[in-house]
C-alpha positions, -999 to 999 in steps of 0.1 A, spaced: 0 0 0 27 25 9 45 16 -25 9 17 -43 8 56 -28 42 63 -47 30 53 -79 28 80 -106 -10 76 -130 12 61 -160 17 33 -134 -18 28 -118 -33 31 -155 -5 3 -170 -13 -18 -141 -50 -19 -144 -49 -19 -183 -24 -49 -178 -49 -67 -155 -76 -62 -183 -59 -79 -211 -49 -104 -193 -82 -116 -183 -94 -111 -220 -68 -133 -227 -78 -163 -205 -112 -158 -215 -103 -161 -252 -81 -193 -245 -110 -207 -219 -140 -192 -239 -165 -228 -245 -180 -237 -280 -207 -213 -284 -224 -244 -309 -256 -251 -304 -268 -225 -282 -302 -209 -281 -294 -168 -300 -307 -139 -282 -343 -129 -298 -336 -98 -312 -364 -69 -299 -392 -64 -321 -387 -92 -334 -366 -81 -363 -338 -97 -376 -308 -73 -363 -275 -66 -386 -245 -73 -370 -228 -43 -358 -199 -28 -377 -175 -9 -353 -173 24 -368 -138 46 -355 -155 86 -355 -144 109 -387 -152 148 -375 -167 163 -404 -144 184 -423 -152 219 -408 -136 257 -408 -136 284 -381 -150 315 -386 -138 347 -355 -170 358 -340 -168 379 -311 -135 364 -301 -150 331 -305 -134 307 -331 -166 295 -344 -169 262 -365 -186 255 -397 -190 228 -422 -168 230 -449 -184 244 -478 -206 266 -456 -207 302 -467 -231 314 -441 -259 337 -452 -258 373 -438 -288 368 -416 -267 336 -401 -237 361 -393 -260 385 -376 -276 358 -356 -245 346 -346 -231 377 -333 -261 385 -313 -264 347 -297 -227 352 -288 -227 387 -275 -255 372 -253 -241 345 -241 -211 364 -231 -227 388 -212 -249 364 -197 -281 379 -210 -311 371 -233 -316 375 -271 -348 373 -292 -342 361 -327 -363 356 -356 -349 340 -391 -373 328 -420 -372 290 -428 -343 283 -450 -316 308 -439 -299 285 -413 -312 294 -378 -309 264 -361 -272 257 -380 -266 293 -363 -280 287 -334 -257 254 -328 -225 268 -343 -223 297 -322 -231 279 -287 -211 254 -293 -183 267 -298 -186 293 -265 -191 264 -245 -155 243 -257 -139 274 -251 -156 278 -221 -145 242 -206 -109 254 -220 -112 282 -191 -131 260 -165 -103 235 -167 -76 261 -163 -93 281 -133 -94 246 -115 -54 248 -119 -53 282 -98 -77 274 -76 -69 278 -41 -91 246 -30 -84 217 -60 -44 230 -66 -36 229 -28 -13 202 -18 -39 187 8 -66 183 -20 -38 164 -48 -24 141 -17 -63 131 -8 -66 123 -43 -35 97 -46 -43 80 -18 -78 73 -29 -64 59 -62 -37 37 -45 -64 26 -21 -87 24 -51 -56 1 -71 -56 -25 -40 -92 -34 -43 -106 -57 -62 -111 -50 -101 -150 -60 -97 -154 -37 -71 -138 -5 -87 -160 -3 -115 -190 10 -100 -176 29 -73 -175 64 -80 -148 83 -60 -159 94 -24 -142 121 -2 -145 149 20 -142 172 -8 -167 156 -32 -192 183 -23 -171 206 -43 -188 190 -74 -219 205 -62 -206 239 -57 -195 238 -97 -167 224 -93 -146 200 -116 -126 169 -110 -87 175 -121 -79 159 -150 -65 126 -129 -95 117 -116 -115 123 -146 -90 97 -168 -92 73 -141 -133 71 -144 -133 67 -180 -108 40 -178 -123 24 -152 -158 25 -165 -149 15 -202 -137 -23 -192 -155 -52 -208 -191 -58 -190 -176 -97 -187 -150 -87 -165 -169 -77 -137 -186 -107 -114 -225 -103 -114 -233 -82 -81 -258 -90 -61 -294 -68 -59 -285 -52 -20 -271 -21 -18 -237 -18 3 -234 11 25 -209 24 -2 -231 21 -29 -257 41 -9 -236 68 -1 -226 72 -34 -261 79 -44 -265 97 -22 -236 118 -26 -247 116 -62 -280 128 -56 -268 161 -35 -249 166 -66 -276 174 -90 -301 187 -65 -285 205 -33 -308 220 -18 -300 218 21 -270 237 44 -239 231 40 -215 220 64 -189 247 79 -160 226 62 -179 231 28 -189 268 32 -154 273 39 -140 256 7 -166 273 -14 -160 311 -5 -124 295 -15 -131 281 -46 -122 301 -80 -137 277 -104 -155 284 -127 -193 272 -130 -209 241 -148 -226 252 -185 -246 232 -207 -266 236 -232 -307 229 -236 -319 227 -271 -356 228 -268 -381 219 -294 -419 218 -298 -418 181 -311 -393 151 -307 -393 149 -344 -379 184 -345 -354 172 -323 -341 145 -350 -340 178 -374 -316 194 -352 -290 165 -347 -291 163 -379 -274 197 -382 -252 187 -349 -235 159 -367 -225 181 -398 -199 199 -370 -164 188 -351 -182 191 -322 -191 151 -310 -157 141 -298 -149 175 -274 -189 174 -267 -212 149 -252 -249 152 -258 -282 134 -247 -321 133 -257 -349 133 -230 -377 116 -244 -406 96 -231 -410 54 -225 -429 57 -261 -405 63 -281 -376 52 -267 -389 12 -254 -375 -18 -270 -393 -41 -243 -417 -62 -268 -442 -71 -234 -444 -29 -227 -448 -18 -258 -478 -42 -269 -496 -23 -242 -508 7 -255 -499 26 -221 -460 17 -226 -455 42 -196 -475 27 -175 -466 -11 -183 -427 0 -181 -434 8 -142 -456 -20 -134 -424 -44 -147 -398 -25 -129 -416 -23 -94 -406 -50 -72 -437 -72 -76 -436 -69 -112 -419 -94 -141 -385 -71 -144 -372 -58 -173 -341 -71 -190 -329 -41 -206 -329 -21 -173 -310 -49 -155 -287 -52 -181 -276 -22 -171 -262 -31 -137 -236 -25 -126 -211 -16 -159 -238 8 -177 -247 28 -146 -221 56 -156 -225 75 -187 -189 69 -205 -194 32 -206 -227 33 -221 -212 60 -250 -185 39 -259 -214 10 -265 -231 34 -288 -204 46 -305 -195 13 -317 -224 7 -333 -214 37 -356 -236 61 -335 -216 89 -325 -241 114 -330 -278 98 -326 -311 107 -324 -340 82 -306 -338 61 -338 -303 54 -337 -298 51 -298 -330 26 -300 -317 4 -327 -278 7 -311 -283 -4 -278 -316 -31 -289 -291 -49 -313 -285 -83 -299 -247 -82 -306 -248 -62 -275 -251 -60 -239 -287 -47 -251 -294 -18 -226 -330 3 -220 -328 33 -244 -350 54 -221 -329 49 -189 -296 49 -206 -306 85 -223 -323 102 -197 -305 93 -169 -274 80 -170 -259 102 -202 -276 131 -188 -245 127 -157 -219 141 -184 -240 154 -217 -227 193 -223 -261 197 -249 -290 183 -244 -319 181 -265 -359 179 -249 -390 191 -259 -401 226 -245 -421 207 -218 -396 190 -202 -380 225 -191 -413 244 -186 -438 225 -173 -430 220 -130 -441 183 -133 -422 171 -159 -390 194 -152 -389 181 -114 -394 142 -123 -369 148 -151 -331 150 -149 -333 187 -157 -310 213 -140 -309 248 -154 -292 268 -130 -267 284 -153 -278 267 -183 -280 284 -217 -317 278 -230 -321 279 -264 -360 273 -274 -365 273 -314 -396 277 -328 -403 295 -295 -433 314 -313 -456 294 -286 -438 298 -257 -464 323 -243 -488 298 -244 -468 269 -231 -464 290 -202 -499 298 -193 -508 257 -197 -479 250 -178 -491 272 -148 -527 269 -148 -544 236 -139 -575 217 -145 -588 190 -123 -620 171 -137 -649 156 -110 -637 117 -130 -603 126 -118 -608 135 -83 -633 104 -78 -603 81 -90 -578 94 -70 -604 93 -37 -614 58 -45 -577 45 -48 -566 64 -19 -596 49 1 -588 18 -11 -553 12 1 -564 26 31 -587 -2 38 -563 -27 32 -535 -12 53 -558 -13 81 -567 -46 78 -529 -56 70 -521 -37 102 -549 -55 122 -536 -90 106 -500 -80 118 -505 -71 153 -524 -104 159 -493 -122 145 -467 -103 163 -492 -108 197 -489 -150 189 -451 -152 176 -417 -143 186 -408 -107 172 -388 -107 140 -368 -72 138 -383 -75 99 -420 -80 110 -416 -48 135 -401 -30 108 -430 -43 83 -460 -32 107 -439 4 113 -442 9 78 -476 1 77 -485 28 102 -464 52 83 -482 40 51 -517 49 66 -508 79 81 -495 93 47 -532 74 34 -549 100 59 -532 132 48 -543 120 10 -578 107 16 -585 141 39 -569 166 9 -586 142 -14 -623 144 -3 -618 182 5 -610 191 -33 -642 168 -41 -662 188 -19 -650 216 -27 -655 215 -65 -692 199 -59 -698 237 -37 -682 260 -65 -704 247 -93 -736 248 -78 -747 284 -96 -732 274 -125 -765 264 -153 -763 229 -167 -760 228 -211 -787 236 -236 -808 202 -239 -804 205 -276 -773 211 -280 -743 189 -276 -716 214 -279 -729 239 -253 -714 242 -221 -723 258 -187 -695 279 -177 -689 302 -147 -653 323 -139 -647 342 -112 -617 360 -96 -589 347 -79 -604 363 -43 -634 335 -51 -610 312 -57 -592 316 -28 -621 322 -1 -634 291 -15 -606 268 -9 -598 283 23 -633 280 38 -627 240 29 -591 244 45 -572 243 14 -552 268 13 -517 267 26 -481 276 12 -449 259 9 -438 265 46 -469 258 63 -467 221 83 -498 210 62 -481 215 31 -448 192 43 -472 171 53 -485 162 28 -455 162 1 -441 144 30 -467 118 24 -468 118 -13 -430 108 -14 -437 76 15 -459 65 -12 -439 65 -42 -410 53 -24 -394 19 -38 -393 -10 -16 -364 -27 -1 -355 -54 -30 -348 -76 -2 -383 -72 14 -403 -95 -9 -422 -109 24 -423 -78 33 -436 -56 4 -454 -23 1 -460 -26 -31 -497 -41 -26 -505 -9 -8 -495 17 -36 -520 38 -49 -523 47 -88 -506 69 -106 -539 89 -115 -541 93 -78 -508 105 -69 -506 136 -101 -539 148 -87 -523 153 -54 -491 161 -76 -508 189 -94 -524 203 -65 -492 209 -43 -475 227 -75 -510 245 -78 -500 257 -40 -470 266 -53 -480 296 -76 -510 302 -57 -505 311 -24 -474 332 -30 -488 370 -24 -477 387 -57 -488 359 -80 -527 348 -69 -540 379 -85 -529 364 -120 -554 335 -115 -592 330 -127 -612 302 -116 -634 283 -140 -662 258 -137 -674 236 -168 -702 219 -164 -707 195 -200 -722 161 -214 -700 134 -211 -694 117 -248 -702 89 -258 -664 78 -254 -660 94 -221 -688 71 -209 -674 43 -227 -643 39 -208 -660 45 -175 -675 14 -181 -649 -4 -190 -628 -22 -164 -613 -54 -177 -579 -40 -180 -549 -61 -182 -521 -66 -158 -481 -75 -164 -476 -95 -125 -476 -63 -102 -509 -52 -85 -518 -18 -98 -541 -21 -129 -530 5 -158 -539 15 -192 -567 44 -186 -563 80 -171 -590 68 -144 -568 45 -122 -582 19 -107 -618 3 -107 -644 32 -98 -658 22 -68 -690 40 -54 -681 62 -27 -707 89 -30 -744 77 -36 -757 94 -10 -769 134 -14 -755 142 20 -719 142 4 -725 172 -9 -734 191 21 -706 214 35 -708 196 69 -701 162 53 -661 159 59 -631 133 53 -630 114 85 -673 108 77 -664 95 45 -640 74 60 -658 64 87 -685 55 66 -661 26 49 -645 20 81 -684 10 102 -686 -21 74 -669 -54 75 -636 -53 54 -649 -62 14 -622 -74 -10 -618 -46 -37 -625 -72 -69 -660 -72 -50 -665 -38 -47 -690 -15 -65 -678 -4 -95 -703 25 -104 -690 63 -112 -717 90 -93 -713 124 -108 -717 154 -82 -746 161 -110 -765 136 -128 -758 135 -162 -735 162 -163 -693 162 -156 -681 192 -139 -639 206 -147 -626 229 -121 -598 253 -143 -575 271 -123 -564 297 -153 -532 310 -151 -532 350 -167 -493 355 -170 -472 331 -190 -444 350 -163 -451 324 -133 -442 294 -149 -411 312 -175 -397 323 -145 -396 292 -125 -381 274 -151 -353 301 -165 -347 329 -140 -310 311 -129 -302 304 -164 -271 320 -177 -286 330 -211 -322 322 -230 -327 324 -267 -360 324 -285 -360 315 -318 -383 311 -344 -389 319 -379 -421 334 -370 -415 356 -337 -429 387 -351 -447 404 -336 -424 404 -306 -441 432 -280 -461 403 -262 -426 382 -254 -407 412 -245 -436 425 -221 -458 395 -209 -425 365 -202 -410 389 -169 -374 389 -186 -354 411 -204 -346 407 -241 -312 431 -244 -304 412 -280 -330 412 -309 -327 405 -346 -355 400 -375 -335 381 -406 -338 386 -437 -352 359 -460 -323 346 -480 -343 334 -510 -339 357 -541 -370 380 -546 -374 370 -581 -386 333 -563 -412 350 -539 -446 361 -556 -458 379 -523 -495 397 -526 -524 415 -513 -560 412 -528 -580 445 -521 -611 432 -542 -619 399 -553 -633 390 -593 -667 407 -585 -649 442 -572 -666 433 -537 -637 443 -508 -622 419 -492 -626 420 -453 -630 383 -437 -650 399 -405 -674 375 -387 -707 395 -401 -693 393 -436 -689 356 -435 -723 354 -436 -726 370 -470 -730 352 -503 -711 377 -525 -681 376 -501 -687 336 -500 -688 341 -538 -657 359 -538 -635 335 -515 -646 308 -541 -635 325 -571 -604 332 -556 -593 299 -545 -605 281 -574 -583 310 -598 -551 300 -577 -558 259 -580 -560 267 -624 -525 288 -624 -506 269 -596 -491 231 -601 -482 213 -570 -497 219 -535 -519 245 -524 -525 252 -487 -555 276 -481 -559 287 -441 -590 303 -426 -592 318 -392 -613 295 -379 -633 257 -388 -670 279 -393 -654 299 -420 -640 273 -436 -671 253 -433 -689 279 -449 -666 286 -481 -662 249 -482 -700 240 -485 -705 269 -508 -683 259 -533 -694 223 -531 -731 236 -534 -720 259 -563 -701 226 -581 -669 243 -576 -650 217 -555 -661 195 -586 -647 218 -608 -612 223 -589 -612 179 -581 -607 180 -618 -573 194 -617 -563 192 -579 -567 161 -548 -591 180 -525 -586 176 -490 -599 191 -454 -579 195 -424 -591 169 -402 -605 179 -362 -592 151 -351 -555 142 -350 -559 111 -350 -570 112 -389 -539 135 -401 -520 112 -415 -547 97 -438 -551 127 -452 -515 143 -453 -508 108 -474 -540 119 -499 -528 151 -502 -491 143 -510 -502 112 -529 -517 142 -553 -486 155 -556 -459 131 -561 -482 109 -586 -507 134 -597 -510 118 -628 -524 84 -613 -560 105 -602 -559 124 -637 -548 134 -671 -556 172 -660 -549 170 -622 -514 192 -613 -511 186 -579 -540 191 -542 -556 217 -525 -556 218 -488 -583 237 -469 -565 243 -432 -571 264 -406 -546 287 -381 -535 273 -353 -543 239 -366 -524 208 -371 -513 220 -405 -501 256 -399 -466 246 -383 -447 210 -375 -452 200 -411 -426 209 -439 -442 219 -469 -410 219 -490 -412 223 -526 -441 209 -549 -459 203 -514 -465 240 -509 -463 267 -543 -491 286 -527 -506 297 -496 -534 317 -494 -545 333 -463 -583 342 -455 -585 371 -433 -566 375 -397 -571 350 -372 -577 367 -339 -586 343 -312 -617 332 -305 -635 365 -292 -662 340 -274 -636 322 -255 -643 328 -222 -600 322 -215 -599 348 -243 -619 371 -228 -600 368 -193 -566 372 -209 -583 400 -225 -595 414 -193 -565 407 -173 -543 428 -193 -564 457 -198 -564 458 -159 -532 451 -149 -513 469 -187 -497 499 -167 -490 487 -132 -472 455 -149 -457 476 -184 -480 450 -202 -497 450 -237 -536 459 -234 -565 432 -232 -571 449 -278 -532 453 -282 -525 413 -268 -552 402 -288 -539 416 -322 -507 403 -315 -519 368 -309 -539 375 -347 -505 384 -366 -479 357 -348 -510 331 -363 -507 345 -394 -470 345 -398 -471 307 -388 -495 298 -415 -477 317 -439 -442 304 -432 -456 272 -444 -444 280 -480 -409 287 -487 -382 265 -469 -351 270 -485 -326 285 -507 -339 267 -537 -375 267 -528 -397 291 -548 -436 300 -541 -462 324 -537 -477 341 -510 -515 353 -512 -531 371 -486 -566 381 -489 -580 410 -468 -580 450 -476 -567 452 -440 -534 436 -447 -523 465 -473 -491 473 -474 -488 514 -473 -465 528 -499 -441 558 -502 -447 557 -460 -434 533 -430 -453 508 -414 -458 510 -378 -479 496 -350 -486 513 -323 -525 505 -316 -544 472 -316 -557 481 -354 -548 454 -376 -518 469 -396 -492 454 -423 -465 465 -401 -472 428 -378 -469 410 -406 -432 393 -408 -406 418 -424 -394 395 -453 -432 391 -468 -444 431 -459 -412 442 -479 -422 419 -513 -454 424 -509 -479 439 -540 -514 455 -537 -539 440 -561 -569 463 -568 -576 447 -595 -580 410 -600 -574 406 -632 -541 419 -627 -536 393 -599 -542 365 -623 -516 381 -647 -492 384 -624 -493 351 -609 -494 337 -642 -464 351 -652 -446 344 -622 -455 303 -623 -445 306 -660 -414 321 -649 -407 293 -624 -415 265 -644 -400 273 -675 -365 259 -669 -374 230 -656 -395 224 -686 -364 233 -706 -339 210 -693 -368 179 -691 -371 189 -733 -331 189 -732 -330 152 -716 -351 139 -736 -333 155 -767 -301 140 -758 -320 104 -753 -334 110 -787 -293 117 -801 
């Protein structure tokens, strides 16, 4: 031992290297006949390829100086003007450690930018970081490098087995959670210990040693300290010089955006300096055949993993040798992935060449430990629940959000909070449930102990029973109050129109209702309050894991459902934003009180839902079997309380829950009742998530107009840029129609959609644009009445007919669920137009804003020449979350330097119509036309465009369009112009089609 202390890190890394080869050695010369054994069913069931180990080739790339930042680009990459700009304001940004707003149309390289220049701030970044930990007082001090070579000579004497999953422990390991580094020793001797064969470690056993336990939980202080540190610590930090942990989060709306974007990230040098990782959900990232044939994949992963359930391979496989993140990269990367997306990290760690580890696990929580860029959807930073069950830190992150256009509204959702009477009856009835059987389970065990001799496990057991019901008791009381409380808030509230099935009864009130209301039923009480630990306190006992060891012993028959646990969940977050002073005001309570479907109704009755071997049914939003709990009116009176409803369960012989009743009685018969908890300010939950974030970026090609996100997100923007569009102007045909073929003006109000002439009009118009332009045509209205309208006008006045003669017709369907039927009808038109025709040249698409089809889609080329917009979509003026928002900021627009209730809702109109808009033209080489078709959206001439009032003005519309933009007065000019343009545009294709077929002719 005292030579192993001498020994330099050449030595301890030969020895241990040595010790490696030689045991690959013995096993190659004592390896058995592999003949005849069973092979590994691949998952899926598909046939795998074997593996080619592929050594990682960095793309040929330059660098380019920006801001004092060598930034790298692919080779052959002459970046566009608008990139430069964008790169200069993201890195002066970033510098600073401020925030940037920056829009870019589709096609001019914002999210190559946006990658580029982040990347390379960070690698020069962990240049600095690495050198500050050489002058810093605490990790260069003699005391700190002598610690650290006695832990590696002690760690060189133990076994080899042992020192694989062992992460280094010390006194000074809390330095890692003050932002500081390991030296460069330390850091080699992790990777080499963590990248030796999986076969040369002995199979460990499923109990935890005391050192595996404190390195979780050392572990765990590391990514979330939140409690006081200890003198020694406080000490060493007011010490420390280093320089703070970075990464990066690249957020997305969608997980197939997220593929887009590592597409770019592999075209740069950056994959061997830079580690990266994807959070995505059990969906998309399972390869467990048994999980995914469920078609809750969540929810069958959990029942596997829990102790009473089947297990799951993949997430064993893991143990011990794949519980650190470099040996699980080196596994990927020699399957050729070196920078993945879900795809390829599915199909590298399912082959069955492999050790075959759980893609969901492996990504978002063990590659998380040392990924500098990570890649998520928006939701997975913003929303509370998802960020704080996720392994998301963002305390001096940089946050870049592309296609951020939404972000206002993610915010709200993410802060406000709906809880449905179905819901809360579910989450009463489970919670009731398991309280019943711990009772009786505790009754059983006391008899037992009373007859036998004391087992220290059996104590322990019947201790955690009474814990177990005690945390029951907090739930069941919080439970039943939120039931009768939502039964007393929507008693004035009128029940729907008998003949109509899409009315609603609806009722808002302030947030002082809101909050005398839930205070008179005691349910009101913030963060600090003993009722409030309490009962997170409670919430955690029951979500707990068991002890593996404790199969006699198990709590896992006593766990409530998931349903029932979010509904608490969502409440206590709920708390949260509620009961601080300064942020209650920016609430509105609603009350809906609707017909259940015929669907809704449907799955309440249904209750033969299957089960993998653990105890907790899964598969529906409802939780476990409804069980009457309230047939009696007297639940509803404000005396009735938790312990009566308890009691009531409690007076009766103990019943087996299979036996149970199984019937669902609303508060209101016939009727479901939805309590909203409406959050005003998109600032509560943008906040939360990104006020200790080092720099924010909101991107989008579409950010225009930008007063709301500078006014209404509670940050400050001190970089903005609006791009120009990079394709040539002679490819963008961008117009106005004043008057349609009859002279009649265009204005697409909601009185004029009654008209016939304007009807008239909007047909003439559309079926003009389907003659004159090949390929796709998209055609947005503001709303599905308007388009309902046009659309059975035209059919009425045999136009559709007409038009199906030359284009694939095709509606934007309500349902998601049908979108994909008809985006393959409507691209079927396009790429084999011919097969539906001699005359037909491409489909016509009626969609509206906001839809499915306005953004998420790439309409490249042929699958978009023309959009046409229909008016200005302002929100839904009937809304009654409209009209809040509306009246919120018209309250509260000069005490909180807010837009207006008119100027917010104008805003919301013109961001819309940008989306829809943006749909055409996606690149360099992309050429299209852009037809807007209201008098309002005029472009003044010979005179700037400004908007200063909530009148709808050309000036919202996004700069690249306003600037190309013609007025058409005249239709018959229109048509000419258009004409001429498509002419224009097809002509050289047409050319060098007549010049192949001349040369196969020579």
């Amino acid at each position: 031992l005292q030579m192993a202390a001498k020994w330099s890190y050449e030595d301890i890394k030969k020895n241990i290297v040595d010790q490696v080869v030689n045991k690959k050695k013995r096993q190659s010369t004592e390896a058995p006949s592999t003949q005849g054994t069973t092979k590994r069913r691949p998952f899926f069931g598909k046939k795998q390829k074997k593996p080619l180990v592929k050594l990682y080739r960095a793309p040929e790339c330059y660098t380019m100086p920006i801001n004092g930042i060598h930034v790298s680009l692919p080779k052959g990459l002459t970046p566009y003007r608008t990139q430069k700009l964008m790169m200069v304001r993201i890195l002066q940004a970033i510098i600073r450690s401020q925030n940037a707003l920056a829009e870019s149309p589709t096609g001019s390289g914002k999210t190559m930018a946006l990658l580029a220049s982040s990347c390379a701030w960070l690698r020069a970044y962990k240049e600095k970081r690495l050198e500050s930990k050489e002058s810093c007082p605490v990790h260069s001090s003699p005391e700190y490098r002598a610690m650290k070579e006695a832990e590696m000579a002690d760690f060189l004497t133990q076994p080899v087995e042992s020192q694989l999953p062992t992460a280094s422990l010390s006194k000074f390991d809390d330095d890692d959670e003050i932002s500081c580094i390991r030296d460069d020793f330390d850091q080699s001797m992790i990777r080499l210990t963590e990248s030796l064969d999986e076969d040369f470690v002995q199979p460990k056993k499923q109990t935890s040693t005391k050192a595996d336990k404190l390195a979780k939980m050392v572990a765990e202080e590391m990514e979330n300290f939140e409690g006081e540190l200890t003198p020694d610590a406080k000490a060493r930090k007011e010490k420390c010089t280093c320089l703070s942990k970075v990464r990066i989060y690249y957020g997305t709306r969608t997980h197939k955006q997220i593929g887009q974007v590592v597409k770019e990230f592999r075209r740069l040098d950056h994959a061997p300096k830079m580690s990266h990782t994807i959070l995505g959900s059990r969906e998309q990232m399972c390869i467990n055949e048994a999980a995914r044939a469920h078609t809750d994949v969540t929810g069958a992963c959990k029942e596997m993993i829990t102790n009473g359930g089947v297990g799951c391979q993949f997430k064993s496989n893991m143990k011990p040798n794949f519980e650190r993140p470099h040996a699980t990269r080196q596994i990927i990367r020699s399957k050729g992935a070196d920078v993945w997306d879900i795809d390829a990290l599915v199909e590298a760690l399912g082959e069955e060449d492999g050790p075959q580890l759980c893609p969901y696990f492996s990504a978002t929580r063990i590659l998380t430990q040392d990924a500098d860029i990570i890649f998520c959807p928006f939701n997975y930073m913003i929303d509370p629940i998802i960020r704080d069950s996720s392994d998301v830190h963002l305390k001096d992150a940089i946050v870049i959000l592309d296609e951020a256009h939404n972000v206002e509204d993610i915010c709200r959702d993410a802060a406000s909070f709906t809880f449905s009477e179905k819901e809360i009856h579910d989450a009463l009835t489970s919670f009731i449930e398991k309280q019943e059987m711990v009772r009786r389970e505790i009754l059983d065990q006391s008899k037992r102990l009373n007859g036998e001799k004391k087992e220290d496990a059996m104590v322990d057991y019947l201790e955690k029973l009474r814990e177990y019901a005690k945390a029951l008791d907090h739930m069941v009381t919080t439970v039943s109050s939120l039931r009768n409380w939502l039964a007393s808030v929507s008693d004035g509230v009128r029940n729907p129109k008998e003949n109509d099935r899409f009315d609603k009864g609806t009722s808002t009130s302030g947030w002082d209702t809101l909050w005398s209301s839930l205070e008179q039923r005691k349910l009101i009480f913030d963060q600090k309050s003993e009722k409030y630990t309490n009962l997170k306190e409670a919430m955690f006992k029951l979500v707990e894991r068991d002890n593996p060891e404790a199969n006699n012993f198990t709590m896992d028959n006593f766990k409530p459902t998931g349903t029932a646990i979010v509904c608490v969940e969502k409440f206590l977050y709920f708390l949260f934003y509620f009961t601080k002073e300064d942020r209650r005001s920016r609430f509105r309570l609603n009350i809906t009180v609707e017909r259940p479907t015929e669907a809704q109704l449907s799955m309440e009755a249904h209750h033969g839902m299957k089960r993998i071997g653990g105890t907790q049914p899964y598969g529906m939003s409802s939780g476990p079997r409804n069980q009457l709990y309230t047939s009696q009116p007297s639940i509803r009176s404000e005396q009735t309380t938790a312990m009566d409803l308890f009691n009531s369960y409690s007076a009766r012989t103990f019943v087996d829950p299979k036996n149970m009743p199984t019937a669902f009685t609303p508060i209101r018969h016939g009727f479901r009742i939805t309590a909203n908890m409406w959050c005003m300010s998109p600032e509560l939950a943008y906040m939360d998530a990104f006020k200790d974030c080092r720099t924010v970026v909101l991107a989008s090609g579409t950010l225009c107009p930008t007063e709301t996100l500078k006014t209404e997100l509670g940050m400050d923007f001190n970089f903005e840029m609006e791009g120009e569009q990079v394709i040539p102007r002679e490819q963008i045909f961008a117009s106005v129609i004043l008057k349609g073929p009859n002279k009649t003006p265009l204005r697409a109000t909601y009185s004029n959609s009654n008209e016939e002439g304007f009807l008239e009009e909007l047909g003439l118009i559309i079926r003009s644009v389907c003659k004159r332009v090949p390929g796709g045509v998209l055609v947005f209205f503001p709303s599905y009445r308007l388009l309902d309208r046009v659309y059975e006008w035209m059919f009425q006045a045999t136009f559709i007919r007409q038009i199906e003669m030359i284009k694939i017709v095709v509606k934007e369907p309500r349902r998601s669920s049908e979108l994909t039927e008809i985006m393959s009808q409507f691209e079927a038109g396009i790429r084999n137009p011919k097969n539906f025709g001699p005359a037909v040249t491409g489909s016509l698409m009626f969609a509206v804003f906001r839809g499915k089809v306005s953004e998420g889609i790439d309409f490249t080329d042929d699958m978009a020449r023309c959009v046409v917009s229909i008016g200005i979509p302002y929100p839904n003026a009937m809304d009654e979350l409209v009209l809040e928002k509306k009246k919120y900021n018209t309250e509260n627009a000069t005490k909180l330097r807010i837009l207006n209730g008119d100027q917010w809702y104008t805003s919301q109109a013109y961001r819309a119509l940008n989306q829809g808009l943006g749909r055409c033209l996606r690149h360099r080489g992309d050429w299209g036309s852009i037809v807007m078709v209201d008098e309002r959206l005029a472009v003044p001439r010979g005179q700037p465009a400004f908007a200063t009032s909530a009148a709808a003005s050309a000036a919202r519309v996004s700069r690249w369009i306003r600037d190309q933009s013609v007025n058409y007065d005249a239709f018959n000019e229109f048509e000419a112009d258009l004409e001429s343009f498509i002419e224009r545009m097809t002509k050289p294709v047409k050319m060098e089609i007549k010049e192949e077929i001349k040369q196969e002719i020579d």
